[in-house]
C-alpha angles and dihedrals in degrees: 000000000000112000112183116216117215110221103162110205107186094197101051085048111137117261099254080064127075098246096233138078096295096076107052104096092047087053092053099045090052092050099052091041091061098038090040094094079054115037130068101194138035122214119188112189110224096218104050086057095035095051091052089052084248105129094124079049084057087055100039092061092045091061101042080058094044084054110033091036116020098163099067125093111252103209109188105214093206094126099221132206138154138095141245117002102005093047081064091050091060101047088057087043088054106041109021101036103034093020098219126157098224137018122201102249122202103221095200099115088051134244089336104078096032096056099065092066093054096057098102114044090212093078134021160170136299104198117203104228117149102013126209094237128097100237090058094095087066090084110354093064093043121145109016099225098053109012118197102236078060087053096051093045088058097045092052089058093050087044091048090100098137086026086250106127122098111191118214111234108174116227102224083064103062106153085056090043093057086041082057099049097052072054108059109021112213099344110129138247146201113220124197128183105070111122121017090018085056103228121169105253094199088043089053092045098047079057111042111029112120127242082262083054081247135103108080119115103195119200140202128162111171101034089060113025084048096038079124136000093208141085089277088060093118094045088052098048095050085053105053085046094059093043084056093048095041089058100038075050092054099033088056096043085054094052092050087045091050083048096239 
């Protein structure tokens, strides 16, 4: 269940490593090479690649991944959203140019700007509906009655059409994340927040969990790429990576244990 997410910072490279933009796509492979036995998904984030000039970067690791391990899930964090003819842009920009199999979608100009990217059912969505960060309340609670991440929850289902759509529920926000999921049924989410954010991984799990005690892609980026900024960093990294994966292991044998 573990997806790690690839956020280059230059300047936090370990030190084996030139702390600039040149080093981005030998970070990354390196990281995905020693967290690949753990992890089950991939998630580049665009701008950390787009604001160091490093979009063929961005390719090239894609397709390292597409090659070396071709059985794990490539999530383009670009967070899309737009309508008509630059939707369509960006569907080609996600899928035919970076060859990923989802793209994070803001929802916020409605179905629009969602449906484009479900067109094929080989590839998919990943709709931003109750964020990790703090300000999120601001619009995604409101109003209280009907609050929009709800909304959004209830839309996704009635967009699913080819079962290619994935819904963020962040994990610092687990009562909303099981509230989602009563929502939703199996369908399955991405869930940031856990590490650095400091979100609570058996409280995530007792929420979201599916009825096949499935569907949950839980991320984490610093807490992993970072886990040391010396020679051992991929060892770190691999390492951090399996101790995720170990507890989200044994939280999830206890649940079923427990028969929830």
């Amino acid at each position: 269940m573990l997806c790690v997410g690839l956020d280059p910072i230059p300047a936090a490279f370990p030190t084996p490593l030139q702390p600039d933009a040149s080093s981005i796509y030998d970070f990354c492979c390196a990281i995905v090479d020693a967290t690949a036995a753990s992890a089950a998904a991939f998630k580049p984030q665009f701008a950390h690649f787009a604001a160091e000039g490093r979009e063929d970067d961005l390719a090239r690791i894609i397709k390292h991944i597409r090659t070396t391990h071709p059985d794990k899930l490539i999530i383009l964090d670009a967070k899309r959203g737009d309508i008509g003819s630059t939707a369509d842009f960006y569907v080609r920009e996600a899928f035919e140019r970076y060859d990923a199999d989802m793209v994070t979608i803001n929802p916020y100009m409605g179905p629009e700007s969602v449906r484009p990217f479900l067109n094929d059912p080989t590839r998919g969505a990943v709709v931003l509906c109750r964020t990790s960060n703090a300000d999120s309340d601001w619009l995604q609670q409101f109003p209280a009655d009907d609050p929009v991440f709800l909304r959004v929850a209830d839309a996704a289902v009635a967009w699913n059409h080819n079962n290619n759509i994935m819904l963020v529920a962040g994990a610092t926000y687990p009562a909303e994340l099981g509230d989602i999921r009563r929502r939703v049924g199996d369908m399955p989410l991405l869930v940031p927040g856990v590490g650095a954010q400091g979100g609570d991984l058996q409280q995530v799990l007792e929420a979201g969990l599916n009825s096949a005690s499935q569907g949950l892609l839980i991320n984490a980026s610093r807490s992993i790429l970072y886990a040391s900024s010396g020679e051992d960093f991929e060892q770190a990294a691999a390492l951090a990576a399996e101790v995720l994966t170990h507890q989200i292991r044994r939280y999830r044998s206890k649940l079923l244990h427990n028969g929830q």
